[in-house]
C-alpha positions in Angstrom: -134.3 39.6 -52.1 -137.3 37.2 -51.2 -138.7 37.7 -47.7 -139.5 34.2 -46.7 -142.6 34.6 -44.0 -142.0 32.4 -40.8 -143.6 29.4 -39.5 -145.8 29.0 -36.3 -146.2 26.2 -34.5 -149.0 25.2 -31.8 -149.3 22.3 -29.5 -152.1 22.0 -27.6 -153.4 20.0 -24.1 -150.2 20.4 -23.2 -150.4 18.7 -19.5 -147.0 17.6 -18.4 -143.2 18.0 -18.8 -142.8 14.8 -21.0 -145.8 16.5 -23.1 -143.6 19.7 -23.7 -140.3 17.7 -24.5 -142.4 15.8 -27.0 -143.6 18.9 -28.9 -140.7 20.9 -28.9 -138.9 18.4 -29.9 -140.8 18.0 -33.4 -141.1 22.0 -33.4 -137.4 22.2 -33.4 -136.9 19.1 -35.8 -139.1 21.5 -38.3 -138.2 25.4 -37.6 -136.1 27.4 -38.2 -134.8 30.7 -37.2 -137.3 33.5 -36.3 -140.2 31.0 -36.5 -142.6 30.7 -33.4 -143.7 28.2 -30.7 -146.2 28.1 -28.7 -146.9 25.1 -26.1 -150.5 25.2 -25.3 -151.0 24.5 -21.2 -153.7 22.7 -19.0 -153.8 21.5 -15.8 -153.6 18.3 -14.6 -155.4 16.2 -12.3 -157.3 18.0 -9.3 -156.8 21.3 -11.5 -152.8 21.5 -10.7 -150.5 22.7 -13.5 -147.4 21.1 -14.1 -145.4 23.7 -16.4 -145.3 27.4 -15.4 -146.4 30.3 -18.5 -142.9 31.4 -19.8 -141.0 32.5 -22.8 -137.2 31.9 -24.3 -135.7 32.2 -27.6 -133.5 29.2 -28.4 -130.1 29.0 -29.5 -131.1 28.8 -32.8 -133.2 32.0 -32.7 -136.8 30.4 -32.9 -139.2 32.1 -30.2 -140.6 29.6 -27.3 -143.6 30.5 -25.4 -145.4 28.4 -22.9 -149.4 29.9 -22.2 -152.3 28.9 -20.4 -154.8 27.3 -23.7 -157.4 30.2 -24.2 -160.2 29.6 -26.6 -160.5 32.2 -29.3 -163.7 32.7 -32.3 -162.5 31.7 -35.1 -163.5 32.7 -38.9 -164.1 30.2 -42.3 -161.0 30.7 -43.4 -159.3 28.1 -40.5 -161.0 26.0 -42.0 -161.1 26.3 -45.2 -156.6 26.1 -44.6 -157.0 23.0 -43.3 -158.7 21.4 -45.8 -155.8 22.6 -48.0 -154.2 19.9 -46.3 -155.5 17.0 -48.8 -155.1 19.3 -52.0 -152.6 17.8 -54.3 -149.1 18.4 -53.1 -148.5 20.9 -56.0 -151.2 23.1 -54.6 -149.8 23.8 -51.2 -148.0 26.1 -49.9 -144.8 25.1 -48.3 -144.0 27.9 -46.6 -145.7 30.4 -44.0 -146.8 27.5 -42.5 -149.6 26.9 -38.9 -148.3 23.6 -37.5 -151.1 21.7 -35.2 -149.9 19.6 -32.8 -152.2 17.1 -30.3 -150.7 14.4 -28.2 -151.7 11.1 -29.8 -154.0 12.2 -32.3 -154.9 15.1 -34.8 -158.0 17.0 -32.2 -160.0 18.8 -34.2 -161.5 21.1 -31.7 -157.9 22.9 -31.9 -158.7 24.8 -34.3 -160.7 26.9 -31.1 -157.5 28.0 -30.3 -156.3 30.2 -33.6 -157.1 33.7 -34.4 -159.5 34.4 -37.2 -156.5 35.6 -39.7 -154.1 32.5 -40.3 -151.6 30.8 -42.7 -153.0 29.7 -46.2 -151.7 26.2 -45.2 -152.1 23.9 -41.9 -149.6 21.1 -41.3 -150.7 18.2 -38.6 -148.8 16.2 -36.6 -149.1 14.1 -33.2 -146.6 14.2 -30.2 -146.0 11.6 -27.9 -147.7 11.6 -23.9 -145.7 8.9 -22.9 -146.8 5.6 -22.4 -150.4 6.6 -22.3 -149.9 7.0 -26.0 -149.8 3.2 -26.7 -152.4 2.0 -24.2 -154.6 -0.8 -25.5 -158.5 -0.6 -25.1 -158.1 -2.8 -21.7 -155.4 -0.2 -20.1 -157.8 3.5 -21.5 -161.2 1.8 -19.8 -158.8 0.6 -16.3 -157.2 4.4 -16.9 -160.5 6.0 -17.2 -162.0 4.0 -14.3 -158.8 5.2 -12.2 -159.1 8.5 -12.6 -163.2 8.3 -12.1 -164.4 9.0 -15.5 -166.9 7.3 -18.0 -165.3 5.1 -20.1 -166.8 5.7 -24.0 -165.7 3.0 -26.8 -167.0 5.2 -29.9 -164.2 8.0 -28.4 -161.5 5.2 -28.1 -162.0 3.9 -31.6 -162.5 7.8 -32.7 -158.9 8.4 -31.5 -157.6 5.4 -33.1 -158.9 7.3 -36.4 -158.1 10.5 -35.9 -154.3 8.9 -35.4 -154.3 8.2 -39.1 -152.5 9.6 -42.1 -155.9 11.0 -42.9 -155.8 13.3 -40.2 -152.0 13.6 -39.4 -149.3 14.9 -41.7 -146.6 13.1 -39.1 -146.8 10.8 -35.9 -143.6 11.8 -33.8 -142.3 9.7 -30.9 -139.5 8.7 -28.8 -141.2 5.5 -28.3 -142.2 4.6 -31.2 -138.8 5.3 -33.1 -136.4 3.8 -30.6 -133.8 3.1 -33.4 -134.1 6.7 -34.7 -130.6 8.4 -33.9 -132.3 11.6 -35.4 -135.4 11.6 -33.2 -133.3 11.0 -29.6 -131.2 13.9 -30.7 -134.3 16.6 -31.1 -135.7 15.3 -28.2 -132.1 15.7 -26.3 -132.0 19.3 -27.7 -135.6 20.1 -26.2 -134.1 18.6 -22.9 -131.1 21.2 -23.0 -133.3 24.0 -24.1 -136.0 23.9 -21.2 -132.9 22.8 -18.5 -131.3 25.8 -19.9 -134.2 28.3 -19.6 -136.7 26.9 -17.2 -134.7 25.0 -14.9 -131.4 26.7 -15.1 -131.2 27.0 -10.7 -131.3 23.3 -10.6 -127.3 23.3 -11.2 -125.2 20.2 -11.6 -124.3 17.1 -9.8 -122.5 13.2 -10.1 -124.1 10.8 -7.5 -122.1 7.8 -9.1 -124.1 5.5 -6.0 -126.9 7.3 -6.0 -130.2 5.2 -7.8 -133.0 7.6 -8.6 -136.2 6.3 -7.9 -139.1 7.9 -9.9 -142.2 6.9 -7.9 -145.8 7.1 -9.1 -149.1 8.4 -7.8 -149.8 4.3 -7.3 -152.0 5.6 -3.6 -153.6 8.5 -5.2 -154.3 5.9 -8.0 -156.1 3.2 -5.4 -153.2 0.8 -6.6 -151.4 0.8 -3.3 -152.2 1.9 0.0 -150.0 3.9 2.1 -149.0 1.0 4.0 -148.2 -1.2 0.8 -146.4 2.0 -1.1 -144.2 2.7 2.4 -143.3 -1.2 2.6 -142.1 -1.2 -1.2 -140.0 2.0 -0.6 -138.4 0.5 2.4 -137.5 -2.9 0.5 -135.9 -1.4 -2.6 -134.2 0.5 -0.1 -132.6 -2.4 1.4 -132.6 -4.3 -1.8 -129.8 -1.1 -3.2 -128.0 -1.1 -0.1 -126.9 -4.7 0.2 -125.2 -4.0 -3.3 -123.9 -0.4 -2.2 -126.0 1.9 -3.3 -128.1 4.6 -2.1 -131.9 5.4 -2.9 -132.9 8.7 -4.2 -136.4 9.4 -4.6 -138.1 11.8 -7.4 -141.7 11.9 -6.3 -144.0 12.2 -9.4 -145.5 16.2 -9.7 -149.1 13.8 -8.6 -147.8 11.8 -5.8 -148.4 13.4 -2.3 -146.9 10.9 0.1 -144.2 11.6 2.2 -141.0 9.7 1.6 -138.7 11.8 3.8 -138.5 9.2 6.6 -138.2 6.0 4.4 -134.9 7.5 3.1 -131.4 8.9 4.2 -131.6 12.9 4.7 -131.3 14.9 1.2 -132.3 11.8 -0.7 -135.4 13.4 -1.4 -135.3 15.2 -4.7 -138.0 18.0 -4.8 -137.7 19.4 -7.6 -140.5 20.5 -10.5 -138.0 19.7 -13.4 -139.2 16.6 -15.6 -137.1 13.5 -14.9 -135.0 14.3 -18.7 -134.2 17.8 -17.4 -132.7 16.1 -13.6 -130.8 13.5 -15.6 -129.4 15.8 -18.3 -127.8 17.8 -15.2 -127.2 14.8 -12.2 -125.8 12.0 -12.8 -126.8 9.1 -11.5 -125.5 4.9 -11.1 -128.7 4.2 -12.2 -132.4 5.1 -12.2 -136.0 2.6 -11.3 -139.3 2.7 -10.8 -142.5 0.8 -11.8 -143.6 0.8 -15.4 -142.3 4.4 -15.5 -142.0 5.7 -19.0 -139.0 7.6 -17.5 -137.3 4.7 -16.9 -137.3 4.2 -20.9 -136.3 8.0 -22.1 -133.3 7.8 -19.3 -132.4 4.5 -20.6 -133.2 5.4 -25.0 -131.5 9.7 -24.5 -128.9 9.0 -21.4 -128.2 5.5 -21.7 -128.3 5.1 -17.9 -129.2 1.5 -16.7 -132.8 1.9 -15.5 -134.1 -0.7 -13.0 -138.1 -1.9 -13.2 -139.7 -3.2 -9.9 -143.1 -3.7 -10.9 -142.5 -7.5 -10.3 -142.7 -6.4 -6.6 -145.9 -4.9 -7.1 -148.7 -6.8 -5.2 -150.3 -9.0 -7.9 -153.8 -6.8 -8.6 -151.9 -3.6 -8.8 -149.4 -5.6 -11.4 -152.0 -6.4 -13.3 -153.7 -3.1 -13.3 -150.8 -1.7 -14.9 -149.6 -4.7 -17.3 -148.4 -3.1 -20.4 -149.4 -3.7 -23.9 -147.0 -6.3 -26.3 -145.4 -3.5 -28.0 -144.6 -1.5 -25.0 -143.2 -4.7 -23.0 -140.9 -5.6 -25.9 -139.7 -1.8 -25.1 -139.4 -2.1 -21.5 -137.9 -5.6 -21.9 -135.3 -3.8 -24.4 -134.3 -0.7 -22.8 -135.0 -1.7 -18.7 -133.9 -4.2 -16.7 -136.0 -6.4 -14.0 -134.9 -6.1 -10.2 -134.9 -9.8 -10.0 -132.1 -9.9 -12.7 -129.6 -8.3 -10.5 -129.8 -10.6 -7.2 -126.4 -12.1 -9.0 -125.3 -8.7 -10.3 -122.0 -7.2 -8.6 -122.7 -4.0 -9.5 
């Protein structure tokens, strides 16, 4: 009987919920039974994590854990298996495998994180951060000035080449494979798996005139002020009622406004489950928000109509967040624009 060792796989910068659907997603798309995870966790902005440490086996008996990322020493021999990587295919071992994960790109400094003892073969592969992951050079440098940091082009192009086939066994995306039936259903399964064992007291619900609204940090961001982001909420608010339908609000995990007042009592949803995990267990008549990437998973994994409002925007904060060609011809696809329903009876 041959003992067939199991694989491991490691994701790393591992910031928010989207970021751990991502990865598991491809873990699961490549494991099997009594292989390991391990999702790799950092804070986010202002030192806030958005996913708790935890563990779970899967219904398919692979081990899930989600840890804080802790850098270890590491020996020669990391590196000597990932350069195994562009050996001849006939030279590598396909099993007892370390998978390496990074959104967007292959990060080298991950190999910080392994033990000194590990497999005789490393596998690469990129998961998806959302959007973010197809921002032009225009959208990283106004991201970057956002969020206060120094802008460097040598990292930007870096990136762009550490993104290659060179570097990366497999690119995996949601995004980027639209079309790809087999794709939405790992990322589905992921969905189910973390509802099921990190958000299992969130329960289940039908709102069929309820429309989610996923807002985004847009004040924290200095794209709105508290005046402007309280005068948008208020006029999708009307805007859904005149066609009867309530507004829900899902305030994103960085957002701290208030939005209890500009709604009906209990159509706040606080709740730290990802906007996937909500919609896989409430169901909604539709969901909106501005430029959200949410907007395009609910639409691509739950085909639930998803409303955009960025057209509403005032016209600097519009153009702050105007998306790249490839991701417009996405949200054109898979959203639709609020002005397109004034005639809508829905």
């Amino acid at each position: 009987m041959v003992f067939i060792m199991p694989n491991t796989y490691h994701a790393f910068d591992v910031i928010s919920p989207f970021h751990a659907i991502s990865s598991l997603s491809y873990c699961l798309y490549q494991s099997s039974a009594n292989d390991s995870i391990t999702l790799h966790i950092v804070p986010a902005m202002h030192g806030q994590y958005l996913l708790k440490e935890c563990s779970f086996m899967t219904l398919s008996g692979v081990h899930v854990e989600l840890v804080h990322q802790t850098k270890r020493s590491i020996g020669l021999g990391v590196f000597g298996s990932l350069l195994r990587r562009w050996m001849p295919k006939g030279s590598q071992n396909s099993e007892n495998s370390v998978f390496l994960g990074h959104h967007t790109y292959f990060k080298p400094t991950v190999l910080k994180y392994l033990s000194k003892s590990t497999a005789p073969h490393i596998k690469t592969f990129a998961f998806e951060e959302g959007i973010g992951s197809y921002h032009t050079l225009t959208q990283e440098r106004e991201v970057s000035l956002r969020e206060g940091k120094r802008f460097y082009m040598v990292k930007f192009f870096l990136k762009r080449l550490l993104a290659t086939k060179l570097f990366l066994d497999q690119r995996w995306g949601l995004l980027n494979s639209a079309d790809n039936e087999n794709v939405r259903y790992w990322h589905t399964l992921a969905v189910t798996e973390l509802a099921r064992n990190l958000y299992a007291e969130e329960g289940e619900s039908s709102v069929p005139d309820g429309v989610l609204f996923f807002t985004s940090p847009l004040v924290c961001l200095g794209l709105l002020n508290n005046q402007e982001n309280e005068e948008l909420i208020i006029k999708i608010r009307t805007f859904l009622k005149h066609r009867g339908k309530m507004l829900y609000i899902k305030p994103h995990p960085l957002d701290q406004q208030v939005y209890e007042h500009l709604v009906e009592p209990g159509c706040v949803v606080n709740t730290q489950a990802p906007a996937e995990v909500h919609l896989i267990q409430h169901r909604y008549a539709a969901v909106a928000g501005v430029n959200s990437g949410a907007l395009l998973t609910a639409s691509m994994m739950f085909n639930v109509r998803a409303i955009n409002f960025c057209s509403w925007l005032p016209r600097l904060a519009q153009q702050k967040l105007l998306l790249g060609p490839n991701l417009q011809t996405l949200f054109t696809q898979y959203t639709c624009d609020c002005e397109e329903l004034y005639d809508d009876s829905w």
